[in-house]
C-alpha positions as CSV (number, residue, x, y, z in Angstrom):
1,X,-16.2,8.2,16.6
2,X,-18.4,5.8,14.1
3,X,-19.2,2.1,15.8
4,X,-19.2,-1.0,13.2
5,X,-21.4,-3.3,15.0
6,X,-21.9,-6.7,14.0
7,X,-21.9,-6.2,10.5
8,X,-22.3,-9.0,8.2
9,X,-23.4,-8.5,4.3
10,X,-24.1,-11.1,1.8
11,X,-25.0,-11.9,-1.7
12,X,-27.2,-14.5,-1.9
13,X,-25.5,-17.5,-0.5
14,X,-22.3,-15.8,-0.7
15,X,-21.2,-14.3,2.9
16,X,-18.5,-11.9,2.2
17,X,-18.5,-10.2,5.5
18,X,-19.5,-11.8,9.0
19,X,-20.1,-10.7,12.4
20,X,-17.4,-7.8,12.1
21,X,-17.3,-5.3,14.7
22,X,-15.0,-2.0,15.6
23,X,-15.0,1.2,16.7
24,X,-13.1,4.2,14.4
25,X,-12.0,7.2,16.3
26,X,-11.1,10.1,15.5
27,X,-7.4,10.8,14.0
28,X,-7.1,6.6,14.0
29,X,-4.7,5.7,10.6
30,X,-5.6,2.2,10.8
31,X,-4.1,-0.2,7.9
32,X,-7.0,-2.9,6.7
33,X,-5.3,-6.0,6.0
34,X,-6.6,-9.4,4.2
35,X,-6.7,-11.8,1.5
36,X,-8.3,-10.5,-1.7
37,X,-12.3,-11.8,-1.1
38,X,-12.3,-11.6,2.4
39,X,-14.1,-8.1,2.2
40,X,-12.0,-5.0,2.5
41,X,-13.3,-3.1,-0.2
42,X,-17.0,-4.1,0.7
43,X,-16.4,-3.1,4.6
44,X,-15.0,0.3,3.1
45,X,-18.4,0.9,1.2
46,X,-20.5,-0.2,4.0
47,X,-18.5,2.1,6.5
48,X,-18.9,5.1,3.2
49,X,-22.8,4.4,3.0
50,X,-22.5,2.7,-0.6
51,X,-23.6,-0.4,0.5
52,X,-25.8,-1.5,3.1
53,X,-25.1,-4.3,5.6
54,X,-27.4,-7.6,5.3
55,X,-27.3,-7.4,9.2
56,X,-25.6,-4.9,12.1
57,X,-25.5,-1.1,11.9
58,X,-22.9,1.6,11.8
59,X,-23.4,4.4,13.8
60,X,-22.1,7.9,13.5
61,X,-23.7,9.6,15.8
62,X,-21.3,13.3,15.1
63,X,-22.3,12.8,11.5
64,X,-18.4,13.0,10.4
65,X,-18.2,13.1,6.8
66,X,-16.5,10.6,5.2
67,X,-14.8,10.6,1.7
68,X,-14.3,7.4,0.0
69,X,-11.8,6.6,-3.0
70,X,-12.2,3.4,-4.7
71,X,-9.4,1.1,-6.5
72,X,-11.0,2.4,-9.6
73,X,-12.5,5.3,-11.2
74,X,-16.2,4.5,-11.2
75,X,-17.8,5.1,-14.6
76,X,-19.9,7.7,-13.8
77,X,-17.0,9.8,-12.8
78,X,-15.1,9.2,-16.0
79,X,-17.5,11.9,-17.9
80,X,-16.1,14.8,-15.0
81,X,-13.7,17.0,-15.9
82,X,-10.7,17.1,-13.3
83,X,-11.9,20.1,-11.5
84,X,-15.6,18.5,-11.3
85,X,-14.1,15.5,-9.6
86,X,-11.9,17.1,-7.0
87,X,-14.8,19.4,-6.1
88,X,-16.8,16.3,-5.5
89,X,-15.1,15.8,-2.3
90,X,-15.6,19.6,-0.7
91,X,-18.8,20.8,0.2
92,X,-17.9,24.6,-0.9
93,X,-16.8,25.7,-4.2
94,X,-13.4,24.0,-5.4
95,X,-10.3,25.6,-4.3
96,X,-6.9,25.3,-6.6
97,X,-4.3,24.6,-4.2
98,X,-1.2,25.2,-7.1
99,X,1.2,24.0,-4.3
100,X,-0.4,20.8,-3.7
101,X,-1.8,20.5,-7.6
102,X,2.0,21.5,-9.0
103,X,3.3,18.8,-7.1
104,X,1.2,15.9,-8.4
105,X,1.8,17.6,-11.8
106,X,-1.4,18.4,-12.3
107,X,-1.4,21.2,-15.0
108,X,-4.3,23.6,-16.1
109,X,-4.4,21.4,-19.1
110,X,-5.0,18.1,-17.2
111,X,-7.2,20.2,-14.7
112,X,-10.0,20.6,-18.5
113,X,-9.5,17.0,-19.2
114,X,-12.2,14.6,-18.4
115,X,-11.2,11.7,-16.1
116,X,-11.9,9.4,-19.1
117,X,-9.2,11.1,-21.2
118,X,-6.1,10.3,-18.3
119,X,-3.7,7.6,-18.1
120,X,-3.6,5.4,-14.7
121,X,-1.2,7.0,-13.4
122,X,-2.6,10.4,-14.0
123,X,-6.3,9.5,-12.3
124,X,-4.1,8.3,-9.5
125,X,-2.1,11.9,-9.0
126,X,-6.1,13.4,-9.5
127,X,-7.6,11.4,-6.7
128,X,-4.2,11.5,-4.2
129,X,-5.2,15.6,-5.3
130,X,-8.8,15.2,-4.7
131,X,-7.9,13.3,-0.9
132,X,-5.3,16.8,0.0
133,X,-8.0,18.8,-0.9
134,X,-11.0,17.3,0.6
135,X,-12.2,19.0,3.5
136,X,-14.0,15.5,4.7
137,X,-13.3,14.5,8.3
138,X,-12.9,10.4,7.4
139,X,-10.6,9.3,4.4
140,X,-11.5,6.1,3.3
141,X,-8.0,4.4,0.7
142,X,-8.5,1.6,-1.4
143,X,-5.2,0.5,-2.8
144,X,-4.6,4.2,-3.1
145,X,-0.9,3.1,-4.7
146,X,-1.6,1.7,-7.7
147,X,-0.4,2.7,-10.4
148,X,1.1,5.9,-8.1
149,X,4.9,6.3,-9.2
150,X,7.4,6.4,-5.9
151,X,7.8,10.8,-6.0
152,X,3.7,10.6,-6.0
153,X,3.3,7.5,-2.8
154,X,5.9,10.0,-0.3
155,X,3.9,13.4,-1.2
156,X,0.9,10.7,0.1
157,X,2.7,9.3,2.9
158,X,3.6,13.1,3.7
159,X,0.4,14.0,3.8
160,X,-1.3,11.5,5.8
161,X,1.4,11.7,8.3
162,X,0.6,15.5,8.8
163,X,-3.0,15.2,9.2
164,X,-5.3,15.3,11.5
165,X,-7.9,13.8,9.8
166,X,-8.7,9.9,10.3
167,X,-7.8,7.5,7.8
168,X,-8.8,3.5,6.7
169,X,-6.4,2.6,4.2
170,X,-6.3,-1.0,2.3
171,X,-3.0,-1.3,0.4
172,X,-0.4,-4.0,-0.4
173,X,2.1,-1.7,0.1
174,X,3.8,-2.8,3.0
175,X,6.6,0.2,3.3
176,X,3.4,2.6,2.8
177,X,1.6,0.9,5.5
178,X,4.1,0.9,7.8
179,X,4.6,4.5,7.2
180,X,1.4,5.9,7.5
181,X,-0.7,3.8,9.8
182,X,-0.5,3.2,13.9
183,X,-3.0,-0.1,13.9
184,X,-4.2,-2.9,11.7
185,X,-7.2,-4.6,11.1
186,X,-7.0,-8.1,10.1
187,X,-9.8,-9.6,7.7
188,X,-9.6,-13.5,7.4
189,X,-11.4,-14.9,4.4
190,X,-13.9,-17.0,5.5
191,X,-13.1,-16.1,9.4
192,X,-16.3,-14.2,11.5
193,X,-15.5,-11.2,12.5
194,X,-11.9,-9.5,12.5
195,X,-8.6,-9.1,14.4
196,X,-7.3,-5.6,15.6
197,X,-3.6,-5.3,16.5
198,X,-2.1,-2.2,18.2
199,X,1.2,-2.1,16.4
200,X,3.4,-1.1,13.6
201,X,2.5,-2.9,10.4
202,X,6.2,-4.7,10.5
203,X,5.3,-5.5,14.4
204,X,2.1,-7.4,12.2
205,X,4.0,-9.1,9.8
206,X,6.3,-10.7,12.4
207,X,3.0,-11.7,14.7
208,X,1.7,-13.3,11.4
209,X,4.7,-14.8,10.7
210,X,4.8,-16.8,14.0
211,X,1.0,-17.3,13.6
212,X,1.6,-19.1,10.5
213,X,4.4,-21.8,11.7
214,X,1.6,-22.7,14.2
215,X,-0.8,-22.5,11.6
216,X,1.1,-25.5,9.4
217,X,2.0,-27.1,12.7
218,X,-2.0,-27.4,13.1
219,X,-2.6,-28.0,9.1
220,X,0.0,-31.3,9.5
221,X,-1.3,-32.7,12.5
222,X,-4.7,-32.5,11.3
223,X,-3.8,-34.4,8.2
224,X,-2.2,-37.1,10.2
225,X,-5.3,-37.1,12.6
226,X,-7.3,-37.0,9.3
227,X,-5.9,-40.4,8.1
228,X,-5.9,-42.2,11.2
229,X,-9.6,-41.9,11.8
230,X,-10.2,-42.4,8.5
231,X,-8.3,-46.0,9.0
232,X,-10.8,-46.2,12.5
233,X,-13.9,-45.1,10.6
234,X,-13.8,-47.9,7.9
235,X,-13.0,-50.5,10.5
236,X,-15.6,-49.3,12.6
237,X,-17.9,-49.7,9.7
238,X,-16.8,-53.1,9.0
239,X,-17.3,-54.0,12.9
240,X,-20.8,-52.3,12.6
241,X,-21.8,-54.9,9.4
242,X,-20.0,-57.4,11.1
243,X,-22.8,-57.3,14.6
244,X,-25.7,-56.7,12.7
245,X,-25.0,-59.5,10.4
246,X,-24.5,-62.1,13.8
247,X,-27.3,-60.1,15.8
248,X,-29.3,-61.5,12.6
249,X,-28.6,-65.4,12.6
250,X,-31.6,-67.2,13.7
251,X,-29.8,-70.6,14.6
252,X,-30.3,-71.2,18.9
253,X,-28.6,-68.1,19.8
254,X,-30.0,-66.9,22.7
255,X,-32.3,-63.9,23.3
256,X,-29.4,-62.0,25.4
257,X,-26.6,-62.7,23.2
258,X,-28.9,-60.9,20.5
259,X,-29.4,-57.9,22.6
260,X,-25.8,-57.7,23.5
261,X,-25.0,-57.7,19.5
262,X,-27.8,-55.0,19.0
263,X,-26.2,-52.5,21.6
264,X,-22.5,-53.4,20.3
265,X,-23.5,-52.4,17.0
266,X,-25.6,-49.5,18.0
267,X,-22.2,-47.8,20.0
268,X,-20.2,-49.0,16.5
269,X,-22.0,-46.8,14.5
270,X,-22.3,-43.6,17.2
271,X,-18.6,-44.1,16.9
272,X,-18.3,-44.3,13.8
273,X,-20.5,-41.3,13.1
274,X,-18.5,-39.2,16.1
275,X,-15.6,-40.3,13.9
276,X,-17.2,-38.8,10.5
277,X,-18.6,-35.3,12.1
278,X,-14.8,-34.7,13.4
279,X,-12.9,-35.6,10.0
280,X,-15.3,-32.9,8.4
281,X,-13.9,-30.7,11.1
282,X,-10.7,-31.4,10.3
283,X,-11.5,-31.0,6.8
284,X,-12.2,-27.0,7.6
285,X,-8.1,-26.4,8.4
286,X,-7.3,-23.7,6.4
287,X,-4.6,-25.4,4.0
288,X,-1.3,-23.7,3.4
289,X,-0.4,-21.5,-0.1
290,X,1.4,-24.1,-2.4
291,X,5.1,-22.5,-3.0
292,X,5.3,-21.2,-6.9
293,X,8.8,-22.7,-7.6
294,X,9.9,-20.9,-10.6
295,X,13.1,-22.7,-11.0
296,X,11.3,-26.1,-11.3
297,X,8.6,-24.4,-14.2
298,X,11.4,-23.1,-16.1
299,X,14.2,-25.8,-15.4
300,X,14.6,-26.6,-19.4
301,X,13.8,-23.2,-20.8
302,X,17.2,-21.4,-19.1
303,X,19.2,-24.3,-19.9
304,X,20.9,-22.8,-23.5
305,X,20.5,-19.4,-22.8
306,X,22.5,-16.3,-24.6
307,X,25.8,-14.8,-22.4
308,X,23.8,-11.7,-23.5
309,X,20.1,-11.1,-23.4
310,X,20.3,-7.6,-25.2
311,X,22.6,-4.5,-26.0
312,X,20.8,-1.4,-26.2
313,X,22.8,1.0,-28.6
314,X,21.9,4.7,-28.4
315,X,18.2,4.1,-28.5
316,X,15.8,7.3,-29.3
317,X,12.2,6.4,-29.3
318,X,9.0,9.4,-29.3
319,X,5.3,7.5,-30.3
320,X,3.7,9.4,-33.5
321,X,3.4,13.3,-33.4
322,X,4.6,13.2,-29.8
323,X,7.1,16.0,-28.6
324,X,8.2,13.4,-25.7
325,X,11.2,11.7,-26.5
326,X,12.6,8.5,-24.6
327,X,16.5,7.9,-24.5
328,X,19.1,7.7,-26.0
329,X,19.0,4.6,-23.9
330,X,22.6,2.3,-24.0
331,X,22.1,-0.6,-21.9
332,X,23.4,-4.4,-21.8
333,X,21.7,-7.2,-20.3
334,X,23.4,-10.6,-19.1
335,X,22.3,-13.8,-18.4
336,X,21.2,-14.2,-14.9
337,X,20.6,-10.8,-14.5
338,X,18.2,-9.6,-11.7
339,X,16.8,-6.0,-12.7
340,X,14.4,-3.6,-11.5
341,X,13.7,-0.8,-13.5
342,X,12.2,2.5,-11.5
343,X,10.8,6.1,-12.5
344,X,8.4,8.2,-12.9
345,X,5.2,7.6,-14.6
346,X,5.3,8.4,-18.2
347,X,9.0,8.3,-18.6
348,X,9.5,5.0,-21.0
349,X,9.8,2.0,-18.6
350,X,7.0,0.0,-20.2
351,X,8.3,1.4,-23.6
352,X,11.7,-0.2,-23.1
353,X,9.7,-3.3,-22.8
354,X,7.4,-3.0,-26.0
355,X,11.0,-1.9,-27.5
356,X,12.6,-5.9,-26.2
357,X,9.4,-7.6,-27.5
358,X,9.7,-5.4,-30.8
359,X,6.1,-4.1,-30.3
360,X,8.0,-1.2,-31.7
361,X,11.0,0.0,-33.6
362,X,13.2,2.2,-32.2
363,X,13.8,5.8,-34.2
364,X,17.3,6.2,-34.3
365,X,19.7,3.2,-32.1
366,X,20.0,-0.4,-32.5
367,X,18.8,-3.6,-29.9
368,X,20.6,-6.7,-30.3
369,X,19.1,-9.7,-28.5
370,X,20.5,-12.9,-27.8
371,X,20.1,-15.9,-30.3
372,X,18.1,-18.2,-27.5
373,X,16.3,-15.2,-26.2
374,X,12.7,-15.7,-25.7
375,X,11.2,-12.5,-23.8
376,X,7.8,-13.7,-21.7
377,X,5.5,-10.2,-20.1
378,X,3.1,-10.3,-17.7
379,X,1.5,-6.5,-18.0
380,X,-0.2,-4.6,-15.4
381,X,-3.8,-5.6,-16.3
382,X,-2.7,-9.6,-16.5
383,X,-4.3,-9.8,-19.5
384,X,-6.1,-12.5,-20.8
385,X,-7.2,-13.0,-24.5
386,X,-10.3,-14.2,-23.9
387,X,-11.8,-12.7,-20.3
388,X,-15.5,-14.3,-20.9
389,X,-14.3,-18.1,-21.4
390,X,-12.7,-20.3,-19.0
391,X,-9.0,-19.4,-17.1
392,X,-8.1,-23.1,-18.4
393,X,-9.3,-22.2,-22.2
394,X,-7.9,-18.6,-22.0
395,X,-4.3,-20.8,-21.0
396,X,-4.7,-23.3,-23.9
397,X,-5.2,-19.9,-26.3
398,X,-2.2,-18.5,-24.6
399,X,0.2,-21.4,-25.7
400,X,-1.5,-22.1,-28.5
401,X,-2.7,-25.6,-27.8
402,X,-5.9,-27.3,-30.0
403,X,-5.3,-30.1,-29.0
404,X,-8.5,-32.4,-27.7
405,X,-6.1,-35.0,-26.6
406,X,-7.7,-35.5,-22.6
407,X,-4.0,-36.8,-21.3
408,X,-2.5,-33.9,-22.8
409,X,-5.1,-31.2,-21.3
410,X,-4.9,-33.4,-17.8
411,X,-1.2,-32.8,-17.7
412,X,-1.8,-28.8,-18.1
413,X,-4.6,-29.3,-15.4
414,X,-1.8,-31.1,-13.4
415,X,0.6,-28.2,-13.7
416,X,-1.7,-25.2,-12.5
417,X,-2.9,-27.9,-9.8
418,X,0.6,-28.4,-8.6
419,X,0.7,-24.7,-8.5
420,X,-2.0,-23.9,-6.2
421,X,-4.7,-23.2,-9.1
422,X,-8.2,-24.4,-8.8
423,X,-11.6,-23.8,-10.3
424,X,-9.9,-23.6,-13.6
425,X,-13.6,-23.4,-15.4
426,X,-13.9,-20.1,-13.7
427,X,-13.9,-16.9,-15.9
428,X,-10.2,-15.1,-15.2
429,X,-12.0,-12.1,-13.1
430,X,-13.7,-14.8,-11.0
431,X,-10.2,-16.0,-9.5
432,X,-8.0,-14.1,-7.1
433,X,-4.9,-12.1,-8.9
434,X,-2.4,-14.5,-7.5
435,X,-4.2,-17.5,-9.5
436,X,-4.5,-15.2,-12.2
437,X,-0.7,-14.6,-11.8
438,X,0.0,-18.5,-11.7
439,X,-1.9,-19.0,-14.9
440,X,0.0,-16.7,-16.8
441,X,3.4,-17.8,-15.5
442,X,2.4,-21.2,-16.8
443,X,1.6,-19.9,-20.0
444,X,5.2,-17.8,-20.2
445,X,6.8,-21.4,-19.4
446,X,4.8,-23.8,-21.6
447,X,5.5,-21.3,-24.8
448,X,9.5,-21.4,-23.1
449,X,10.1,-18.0,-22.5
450,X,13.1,-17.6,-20.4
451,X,13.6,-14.5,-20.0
452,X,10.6,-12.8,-17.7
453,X,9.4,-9.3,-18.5
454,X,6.9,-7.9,-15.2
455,X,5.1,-4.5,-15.3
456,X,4.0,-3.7,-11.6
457,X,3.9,-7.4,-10.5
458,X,2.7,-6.6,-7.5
459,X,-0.4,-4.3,-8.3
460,X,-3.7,-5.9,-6.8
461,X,-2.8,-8.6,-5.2
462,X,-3.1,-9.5,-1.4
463,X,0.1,-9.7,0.6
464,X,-0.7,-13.7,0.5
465,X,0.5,-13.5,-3.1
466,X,3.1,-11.0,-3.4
467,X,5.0,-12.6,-0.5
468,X,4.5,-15.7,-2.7
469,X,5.5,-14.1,-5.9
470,X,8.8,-12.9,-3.8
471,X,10.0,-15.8,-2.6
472,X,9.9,-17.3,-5.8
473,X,11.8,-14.4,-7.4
474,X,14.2,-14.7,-4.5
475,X,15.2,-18.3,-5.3
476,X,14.9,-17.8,-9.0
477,X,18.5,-18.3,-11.3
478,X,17.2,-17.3,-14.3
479,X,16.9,-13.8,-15.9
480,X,14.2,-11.4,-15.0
481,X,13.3,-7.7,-15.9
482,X,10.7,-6.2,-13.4
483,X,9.3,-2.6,-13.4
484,X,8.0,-1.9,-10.1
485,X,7.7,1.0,-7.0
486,X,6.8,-1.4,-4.7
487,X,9.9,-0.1,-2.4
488,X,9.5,-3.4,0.2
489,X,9.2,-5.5,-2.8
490,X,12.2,-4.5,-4.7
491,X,14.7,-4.5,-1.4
492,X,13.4,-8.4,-0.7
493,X,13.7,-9.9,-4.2
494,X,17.7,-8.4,-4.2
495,X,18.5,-7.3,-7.8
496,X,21.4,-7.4,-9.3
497,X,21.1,-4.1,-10.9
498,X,18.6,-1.1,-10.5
499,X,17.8,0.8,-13.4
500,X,15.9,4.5,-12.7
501,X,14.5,6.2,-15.3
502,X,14.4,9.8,-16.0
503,X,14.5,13.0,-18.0
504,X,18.1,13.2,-17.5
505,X,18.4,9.3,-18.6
506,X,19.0,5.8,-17.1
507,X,21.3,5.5,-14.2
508,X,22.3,2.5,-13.3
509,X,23.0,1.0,-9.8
């Protein structure tokens, strides 16, 4: 058992954690849920010993060892050879388990390579190794399924299942989640403290669900409550100048009219100061996500769009003095299409779409795309051009705009505004992935793309944001191309047609 006790850590004037306490015990597969910010992955690293807490204590008084596996690779590790990094996480000399190693499809070849030298994907099927093999009592998970192909997530979910070890995963994986864990822990960005719910992660999300109707029930009336005693406060004010200016007049008022004029004013301005400190009260109602209403961003790009979007006609593609060979591919795409491709990592999903964009030519085949056709990608990484300037500046670069005309850069302020986007001087990094998201969607439809190309859409970002990206996909009319194993994700957004990937070929559902 390991007590958190009042833990709160900050940086500078920055708290990222407050007041959180809980107890962990043993064989618990709790599911840590929250915003991106609100401090998962700094409660993870306080709970590991990585960081310490600016106040509180966590006790672990059986001295359980605890294994901890970040989002990321940290750069340290990257100069460890496979083998080096799995043996990190046992306390006697590494043992090759080829059943568990064979699985992930981790060869002796991979098993020499340095962690530098690996693709996502491939760290990914090294650390779900390294967390089988680990004989550590406490697993700590930080988004363990990125980048984690759908064959790699259910040898994970079959593990964690099985074991008797105790686990604290974050993920945005909701069908993972409600898999593998048996309680959640709810972090609330700038909330003290936490919420613990005994109950499935779907029993969560309906809980949530209810809590947020009340939640915009309490947002509305606050705004209306908001106006009215903004209305009272100024009249109060005026009432205020109104005494002190007649408690003033020295014509033959009398001495008790004066005093009754000094004690009116005096309860005007308590008033109107009781009114003041609860309008900033009201100002602290957490305000609900802006809907991203694709359909309304992309209204006039879809309007004269191609019958066809692209025929893909016996395609053979292998990348320079590579064995691997992707195809033949034959595939047609329509307008209004809804697809979701799926496969294995490394079998030519992102490919297909550097093949669409003609990043590359294909070796043998023909693609045909539609006259109007104007492919927009959002990657992975949600790249930006420029990482160290401002997210507003890295969007003008994306469209291409010079312009220094202050009408035209306040409408494109207006847009991302209307959107949900703030602090748009911010570097990219310094605002959440959903902004980040947001931004980049603007950019596909102010350069009028109209076809949308997303690799893993819903890689690091809070549940906030992918239930926000989903809706709008739901509603959406237009054409869209998504590569995902998000399993919850792809069953809500409804696509027309499922493409999986692999050796054999494309099937198509």
């Amino acid at each position: 058992m390991i007590k958190i006790e009042k833990v709160s850590f900050c940086v500078k004037d920055n708290t990222i954690l407050e007041d959180v306490s809980f107890v962990l015990n043993d064989k618990d597969r709790i599911g840590l849920v929250g915003p991106n910010g609100s401090g998962k992955s700094t409660l993870l690293k306080i709970i590991a010993g990585i960081l310490k807490p600016t106040t509180g204590i966590v006790s672990n008084p059986n001295y359980k060892r605890i294994a901890y596996f970040p989002q990321e690779i940290v750069k340290e590790d990257e100069e460890l050879t496979v083998t080096r990094y799995i043996a990190l996480f046992q306390n006697k000399p590494p043992i090759k388990s080829y059943t568990t190693l064979k699985d992930l499809e981790i060869t002796e070849e991979v098993l020499n390579k340095k962690m530098k030298e690996l693709s996502g994907g491939q760290k990914t099927r090294v650390c779900i190794a390294a967390i089988m093999l680990s004989d550590r009592e406490i697993i700590l998970l930080d988004e363990p399924t990125n980048n984690l192909d759908l064959a790699g997530i259910e040898i994970l979910e079959n593990f964690i299942q099985s074991s008797t070890k105790t686990f604290i995963i974050v993920s945005h994986d909701r069908k993972f989640l409600n898999t593998v864990t048996k309680k959640i822990i709810s972090l609330e960005k700038n909330k003290a403290g936490l919420s613990t719910y005994n109950i499935s992660f779907d029993e969560f999300l309906k809980f949530r669900t209810k809590e947020r109707v009340v939640e915009l029930r309490q947002y509305n009336a606050a705004i209306k409550e908001q106006r009215r005693l903004k209305k009272t406060f100024i009249e109060k004010q005026a009432m205020a100048i109104e005494a002190e200016k007649s408690r003033n007049k020295n014509d033959n008022e009398k001495l008790s009219f004066n005093a009754k004029k000094n004690r009116a004013a005096k309860k005007i301005m308590k008033n109107a100061k009781a009114i003041e400190s609860r309008m900033k009260r009201l100002d602290e109602v957490d305000k609900p996500l802006k809907e991203l209403n694709l359909n309304y961003i992309f209204k006039d790009n879809t309007l004269y769009l191609s019958d066809v979007i692209a025929n893909i006609d016996n395609v053979l593609f292998s990348y320079n003095g590579s064995t691997d060979i992707i195809g033949p591919l034959n595939l047609k795409i329509n307008r209004r299409d809804r697809v979701v491709i799926v496969g294995p990592n490394g079998i030519g999903k992102t490919t297909l779409f550097k093949l669409l964009l003609g990043d590359i030519k294909p070796n043998k085949g023909h693609i045909t795309i539609g006259p109007s056709v104007k492919f927009g990608l959002i990657d992975q990484e949600q790249s930006f051009p420029q990482p160290d300037q401002s997210a507003f500046s890295n969007l003008r670069i994306l469209i291409g705009n010079r312009s220094t005309d202050t009408k035209e850069q306040g409408k494109l302020r207006g847009m991302l505004h209307s959107m949900g986007v703030e602090n748009l001087e911010n570097k990219p990094n310094e605002l959440s992935p959903g902004e980040r998201s947001k931004i980049l969607v603007a950019a596909l439809a102010l350069r009028g793309c109209n076809v949308l190309l997303f690799d893993e859409p819903t890689n690091h970002l809070d549940l906030n944001s992918i239930e926000e990206i989903e809706k709008a996909l739901i509603e959406y009319k237009g054409t869209f191309i998504i590569i995902s194993h998000d399993r919850k994700f792809i069953e809500n957004i409804k696509p027309s047609k499922i493409l999986e990937f692999s050796k054999m070929g494309v099937k198509e559902s």
